[in-house]
N, C-alpha and C positions, 0 to 999 in steps of 0.2 A: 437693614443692618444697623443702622445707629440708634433703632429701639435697644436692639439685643446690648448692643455698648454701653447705654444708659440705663437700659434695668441691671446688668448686672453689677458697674460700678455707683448704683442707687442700692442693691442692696449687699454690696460689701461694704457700704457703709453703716448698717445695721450692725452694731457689735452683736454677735448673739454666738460666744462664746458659752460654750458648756461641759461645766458646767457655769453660770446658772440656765443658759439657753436666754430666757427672754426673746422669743420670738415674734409674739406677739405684735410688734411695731410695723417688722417688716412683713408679715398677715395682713396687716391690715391695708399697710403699700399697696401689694401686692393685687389686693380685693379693690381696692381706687382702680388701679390701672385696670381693671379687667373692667371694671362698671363701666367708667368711664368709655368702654368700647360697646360696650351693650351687652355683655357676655354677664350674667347672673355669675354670683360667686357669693359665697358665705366665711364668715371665719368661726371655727370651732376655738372654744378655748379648752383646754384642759384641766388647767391650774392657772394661779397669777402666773401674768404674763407668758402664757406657754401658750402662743398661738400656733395655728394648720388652718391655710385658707384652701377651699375648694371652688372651682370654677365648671361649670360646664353649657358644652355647644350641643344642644341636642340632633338627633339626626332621626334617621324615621322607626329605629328601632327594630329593625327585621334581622340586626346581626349582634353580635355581644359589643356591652361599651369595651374602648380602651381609652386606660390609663396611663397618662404622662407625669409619672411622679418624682418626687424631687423631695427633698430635705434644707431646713431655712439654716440650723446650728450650724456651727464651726469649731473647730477645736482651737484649745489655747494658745498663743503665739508667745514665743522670746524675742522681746520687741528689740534687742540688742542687737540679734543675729540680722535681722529686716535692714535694706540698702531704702527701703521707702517706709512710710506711716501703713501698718498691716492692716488700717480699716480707711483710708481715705478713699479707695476704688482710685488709683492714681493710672489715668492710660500713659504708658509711656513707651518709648523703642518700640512701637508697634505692638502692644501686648498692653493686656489688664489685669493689674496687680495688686492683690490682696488676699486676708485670708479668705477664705471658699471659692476663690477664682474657678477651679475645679474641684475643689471636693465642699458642695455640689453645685455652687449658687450660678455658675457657667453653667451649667444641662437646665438649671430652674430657668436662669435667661429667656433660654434660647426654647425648651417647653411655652414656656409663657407667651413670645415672640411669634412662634408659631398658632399658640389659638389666635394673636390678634392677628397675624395674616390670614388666619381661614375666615375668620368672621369678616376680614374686610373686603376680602375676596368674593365673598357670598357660596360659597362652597359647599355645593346639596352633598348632607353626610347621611350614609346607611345606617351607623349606630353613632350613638352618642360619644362625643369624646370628653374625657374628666381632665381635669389637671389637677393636682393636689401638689402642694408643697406644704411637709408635715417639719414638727417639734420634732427635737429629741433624741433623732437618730443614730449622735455619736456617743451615748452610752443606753442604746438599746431600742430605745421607740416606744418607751412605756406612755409618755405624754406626748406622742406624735400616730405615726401608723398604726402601734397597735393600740392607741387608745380609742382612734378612728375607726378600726376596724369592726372593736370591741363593742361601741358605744354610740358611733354613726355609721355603721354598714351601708345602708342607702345611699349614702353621699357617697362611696367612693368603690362601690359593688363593680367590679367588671369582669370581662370574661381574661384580659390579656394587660400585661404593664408594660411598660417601658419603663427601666429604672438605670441607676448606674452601678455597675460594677464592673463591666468591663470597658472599653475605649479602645482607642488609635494608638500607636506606636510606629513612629519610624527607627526601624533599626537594619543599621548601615544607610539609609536612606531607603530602606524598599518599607511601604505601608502595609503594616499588618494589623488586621483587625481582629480582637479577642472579644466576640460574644458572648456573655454571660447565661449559663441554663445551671448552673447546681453552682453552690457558694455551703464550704464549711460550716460546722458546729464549731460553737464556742463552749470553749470550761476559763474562765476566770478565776482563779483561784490566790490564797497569799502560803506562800511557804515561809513558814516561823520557826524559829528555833528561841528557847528559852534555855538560860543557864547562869550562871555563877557572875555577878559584876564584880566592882572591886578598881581599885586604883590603875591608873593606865601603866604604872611603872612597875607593875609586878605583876607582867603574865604568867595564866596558869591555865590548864587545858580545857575547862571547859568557858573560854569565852565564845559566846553565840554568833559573834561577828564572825570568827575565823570558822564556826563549825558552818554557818552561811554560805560563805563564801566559798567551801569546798565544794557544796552541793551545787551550786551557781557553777562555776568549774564544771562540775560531771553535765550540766543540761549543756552547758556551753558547749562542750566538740559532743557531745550524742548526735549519731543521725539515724532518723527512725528509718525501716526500708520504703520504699516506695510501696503503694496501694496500683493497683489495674483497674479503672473501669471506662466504660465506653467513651468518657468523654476525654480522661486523660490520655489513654491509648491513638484516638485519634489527632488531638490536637498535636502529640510528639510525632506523630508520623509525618502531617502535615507538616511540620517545623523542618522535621529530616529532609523531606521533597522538597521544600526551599531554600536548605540549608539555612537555618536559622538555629539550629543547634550548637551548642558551641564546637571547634574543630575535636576529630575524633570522638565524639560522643556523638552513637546511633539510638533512635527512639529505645530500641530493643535493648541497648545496653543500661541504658537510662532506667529504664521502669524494673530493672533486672538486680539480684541483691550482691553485686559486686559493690563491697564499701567502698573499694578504692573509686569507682567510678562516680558514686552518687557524692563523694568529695569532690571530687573534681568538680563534677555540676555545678555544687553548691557553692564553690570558690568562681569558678567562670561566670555562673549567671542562677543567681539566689531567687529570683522569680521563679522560674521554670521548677527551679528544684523543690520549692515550696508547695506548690501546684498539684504533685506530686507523693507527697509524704504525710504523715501526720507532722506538726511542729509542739512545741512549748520553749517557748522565750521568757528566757526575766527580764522584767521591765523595773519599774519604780522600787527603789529601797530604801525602809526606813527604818529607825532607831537610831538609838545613841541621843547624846545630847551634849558631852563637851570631848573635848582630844584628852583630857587626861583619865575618862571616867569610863571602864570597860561596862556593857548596856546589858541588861542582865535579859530583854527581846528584844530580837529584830526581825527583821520581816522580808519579802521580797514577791512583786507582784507577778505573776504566770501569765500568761497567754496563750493558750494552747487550743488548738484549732483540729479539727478532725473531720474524717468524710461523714457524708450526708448519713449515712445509711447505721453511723455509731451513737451512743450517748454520750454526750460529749463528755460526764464526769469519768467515762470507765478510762479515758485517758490517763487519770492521777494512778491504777494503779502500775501500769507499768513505766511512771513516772517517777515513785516510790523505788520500784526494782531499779531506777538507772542513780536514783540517788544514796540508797541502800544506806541508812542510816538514822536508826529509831531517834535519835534526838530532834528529828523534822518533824513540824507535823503540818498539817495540809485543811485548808479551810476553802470549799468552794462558795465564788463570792457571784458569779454568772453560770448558770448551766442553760443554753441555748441550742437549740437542734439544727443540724444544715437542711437543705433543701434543695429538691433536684426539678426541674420542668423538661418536659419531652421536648426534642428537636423535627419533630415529626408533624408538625403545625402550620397552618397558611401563614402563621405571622412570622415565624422565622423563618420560611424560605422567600416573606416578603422584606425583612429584613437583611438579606443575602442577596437578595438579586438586587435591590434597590442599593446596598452597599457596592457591589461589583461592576452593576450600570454606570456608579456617580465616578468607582476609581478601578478601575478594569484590570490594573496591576496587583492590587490587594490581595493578601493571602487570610481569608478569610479562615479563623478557629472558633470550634467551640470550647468554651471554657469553665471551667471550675476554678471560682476565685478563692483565695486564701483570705479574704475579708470577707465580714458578713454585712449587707442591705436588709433594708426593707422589704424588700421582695422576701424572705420569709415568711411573714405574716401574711402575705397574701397567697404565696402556695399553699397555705397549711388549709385556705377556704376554697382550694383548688382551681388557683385562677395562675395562669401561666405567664410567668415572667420572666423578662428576660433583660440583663444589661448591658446598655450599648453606649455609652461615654461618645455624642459626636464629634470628639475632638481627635486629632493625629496630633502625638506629642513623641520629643524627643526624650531620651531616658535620663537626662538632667530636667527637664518640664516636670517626668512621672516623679520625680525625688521629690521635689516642691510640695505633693501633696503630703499634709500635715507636718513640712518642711516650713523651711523660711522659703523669701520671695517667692511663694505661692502665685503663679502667672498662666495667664492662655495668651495663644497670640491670638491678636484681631482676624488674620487670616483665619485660622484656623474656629473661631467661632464663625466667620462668615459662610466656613462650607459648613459648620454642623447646625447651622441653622438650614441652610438650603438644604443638606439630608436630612435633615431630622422632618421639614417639610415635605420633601417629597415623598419619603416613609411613611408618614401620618396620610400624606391625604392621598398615595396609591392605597391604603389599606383600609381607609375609613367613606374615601367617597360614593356617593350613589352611583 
């Protein structure tokens, strides 16, 4: 356990904030620590400083590799809002604090942590196990997975991943686990309006700020209906049988196009509702340049997420109908496709049994995450992935990610270390 504590507050001290990423440093950590064990490992570069180190434990080959992958980036931090230094890896109150604690550089840890117990173990494996922790990930993966993919196939070819996108939750205190098999399409896009500037003291109707701002207003209360497919249909049933639903709302009402009810949802509990729906959020907004000077463009960034099975851009047009107002115009700046894996696999029902074995209480889901991984790149070369976060967090923990004080508790790495171990090597040994 106090490998796993020491790689991950060694590399939450890696700034590798992205952008620029600069990953590189901690690649190469990373590649020390695994030699130093005897475990071969290589670092790919992609660009300056854009490292992705791979490691692997060979085994006799008779079954498909899997892949334990991970991402080194971290997104940008408000050093104001932090009660500690967001890169010092500070362990404190029982927990380790910094940014990537969980999103990902806790699952890279504890990945990592586990090749060096199987190697020091001596542990006869049937297929080879990879570990890769890639560049890039938090805006896209051009210089991490999919450039790996793209570029070094062989290094990181397998039949099955481990990645993250889904994890532990206790809520009310009972442990539920949300296994990731399909993760949303991305549309990225900037909605701009251009118009008339002019003195801040003599408004007149076409300033772009305010025609903005209305549009922003219409995304703001839209709720799109909910979508049905096998995985959200079960995960809400299951939630219902354990009542995890919020009160008065039934699976069936939930997935059903009562507006009044998918409010509710979305007021009660904004995951679940997510989960469920197409979304587009405005994020980031810019223009203007002083308070007295009306901006003659402004801008505001989308988010908009969709099921596996859509194009992400066909999103903007019924985006345009909720905005309804020729003065917007719409520029997509990501179009990414979702991705779905079967749940019909030895590796997810050994990942179910091997989760229900470690905590027998757990109410095991399949899920469809609202954020998108790495694990698309690699379904698209038809290798099946699946995200499993081994940590149980409480719903102020899950806020932290790409939050301030960004934290796991020590406990809570030390069982996902011990699962993620015994996962790995009920599934990989001879």
């Amino acid at each position: 356990m106090d490998d796993t504590v020491k790689l991950l507050c060694d590399l939450i001290r890696f700034d590798t904030t992205n952008p620029p990423g600069n990953e590189l440093p901690a690649a190469e950590y990373l590649k020390g620590v695994m030699e130093a064990e005897g475990i071969p490992a290589e670092v790919f570069v992609s660009e300056d400083r854009r490292g992705n180190v791979v490691a692997r434990l060979k085994g006799e080959g008779g079954e498909k590799p899997l892949l334990l992958l991970g991402h080194l980036d971290v997104v940008p931090v408000e050093r104001s809002m932090w009660s500690v230094e967001p890169f010092d890896g500070v362990a404190k109150d029982g927990a380790v604090y910094g940014r990537g604690a969980l999103d990902m550089k806790g699952m890279v840890a504890v990945e990592a942590a586990v090749m060096l117990a199987l190697k020091r173990a001596g542990v006869p494996l049937k297929r080879d196990l990879i570990f890769a922790a890639a560049a890039d990930e938090e805006t896209g993966g051009e210089k991490g997975a999919r450039w790996l993919v793209d570029e070094h196939w062989d290094a990181v070819a397998a039949g099955y991943v481990l990645n993250e996108g889904g994890g532990g939750l206790l809520m009310d205190g009972r442990p539920v686990f949300f296994c990731q098999a399909a993760e949303k399409g991305i549309c990225w896009a900037k909605m701009k309006v251009r118009g008339s500037g002019g003195h801040g003291s003599m408004p007149h109707d076409d300033n772009p700020t305010v025609i903005l701002a209305e549009a922003i207003s219409k995304l703001g209360v839209h709720l799109f209906p909910p979508i049905r497919n096998s995985l959200t249909s079960t995960a809400l049933e299951r939630m219902e049988k354990a009542g995890l639903l919020p009160e008065g709302i039934t699976a069936e009402q939930a997935l059903s196009s009562d507006e009044e009810v998918g409010l509710r949802l979305r007021k009660k509990d904004h995951r679940v509702s997510a989960m469920i729906r197409l979304t587009a959020t405005p994020t980031a907004i810019e223009g203007g340049s002083k308070t007295n000077v009306i901006p003659q463009e402004v801008s505001v960034d989308l988010d908009c997420r969709v099921f596996p099975d859509m194009r992400p851009s066909d999103i903007l047009e019924t985006v345009r109908e909720i905005v309804s107002d020729p003065r917007v115009e719409f520029e997509v700046t990501r179009d990414t496709g979702g991705s779905v894996s079967p749940i019909d696999t030895d590796f997810w029902r050994e990942i179910q049994s091997t989760m229900v074995s470690a905590r027998p209480d757990v109410v095991f889901l399949p899920y469809q995450s609202s954020g998108g991984t790495d694990s698309g790149v690699f379904r698209a070369k038809g290798v099946v992935c699946y995200g499993a976060d081994p940590f149980f967090m409480t719903l102020e923990e899950w806020d932290s990610i790409h939050g301030n004080d960004e934290r796991v508790r020590i406990e809570s790495l030390d069982w996902g270390l011990k699962w993620v171990y015994s996962l790995v090597k009920g599934f990989c040994e001879a």
